[in-house]
C-alpha positions as CSV (number, residue, x, y, z in Angstrom):
1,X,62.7,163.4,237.6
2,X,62.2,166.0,240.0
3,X,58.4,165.4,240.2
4,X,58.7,161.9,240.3
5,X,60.9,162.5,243.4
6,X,59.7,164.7,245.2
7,X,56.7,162.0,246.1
8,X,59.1,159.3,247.2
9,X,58.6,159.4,251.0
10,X,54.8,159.6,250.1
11,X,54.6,157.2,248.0
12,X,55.7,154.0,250.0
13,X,54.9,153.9,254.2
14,X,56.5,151.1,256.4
15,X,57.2,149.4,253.2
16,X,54.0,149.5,251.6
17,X,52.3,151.2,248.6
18,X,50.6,154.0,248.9
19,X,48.0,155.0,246.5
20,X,48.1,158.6,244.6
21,X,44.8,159.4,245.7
22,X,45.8,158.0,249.3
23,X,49.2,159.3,249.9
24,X,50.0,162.1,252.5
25,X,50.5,165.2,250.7
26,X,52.6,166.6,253.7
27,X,55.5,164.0,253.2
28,X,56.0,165.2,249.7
29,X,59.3,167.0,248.7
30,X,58.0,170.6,248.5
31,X,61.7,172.3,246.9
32,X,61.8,169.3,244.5
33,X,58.3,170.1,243.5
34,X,59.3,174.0,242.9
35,X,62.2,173.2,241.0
36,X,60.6,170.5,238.6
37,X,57.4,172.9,237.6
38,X,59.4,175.7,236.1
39,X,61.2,173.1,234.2
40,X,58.1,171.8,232.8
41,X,56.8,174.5,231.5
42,X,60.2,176.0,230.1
43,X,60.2,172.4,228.2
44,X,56.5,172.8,226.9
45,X,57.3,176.8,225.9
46,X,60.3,175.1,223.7
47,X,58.2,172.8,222.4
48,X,59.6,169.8,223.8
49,X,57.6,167.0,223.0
50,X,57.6,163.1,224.0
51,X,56.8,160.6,226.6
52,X,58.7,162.0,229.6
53,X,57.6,165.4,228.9
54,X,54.3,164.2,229.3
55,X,54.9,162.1,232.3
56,X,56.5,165.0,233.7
57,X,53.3,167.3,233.4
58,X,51.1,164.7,234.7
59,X,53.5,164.7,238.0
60,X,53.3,168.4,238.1
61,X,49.4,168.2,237.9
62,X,49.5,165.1,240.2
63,X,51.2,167.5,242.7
64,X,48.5,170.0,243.0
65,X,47.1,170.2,246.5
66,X,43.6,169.3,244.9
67,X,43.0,167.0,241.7
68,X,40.2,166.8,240.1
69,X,40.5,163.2,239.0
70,X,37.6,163.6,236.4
């Protein structure tokens, strides 16, 4: 949920929808982002499995400063 959001302010400008590969990476909830990747890995070490684990690691990739969407 961190992941998710940290993108919040990014993710919708002057009430509109802002694309992933549009939004402004600056306006993005670095500390949230810090705090959710640690989690995300701790969860994948355990073995967590599951929809919202995966989810959460495509956030955490999502929120890389350069994605290679390939």
């Amino acid at each position: 949920m961190l992941l998710q959001h940290a993108r919040r302010n990014a993710r919708v400008v002057d009430g509109e929808l802002v694309l992933l590969e549009d939004q402004d990476r600056s306006r993005r909830n670095a500390d949230e982002i810090e705090q959710g990747r640690p989690l995300i890995d701790r969860a994948i070490a355990l073995r967590g499995r599951g929809a919202y684990l995966l989810q959460a690691a495509i956030a955490s990739l999502q929120s890389e400063p350069q994605i290679d969407w390939r």
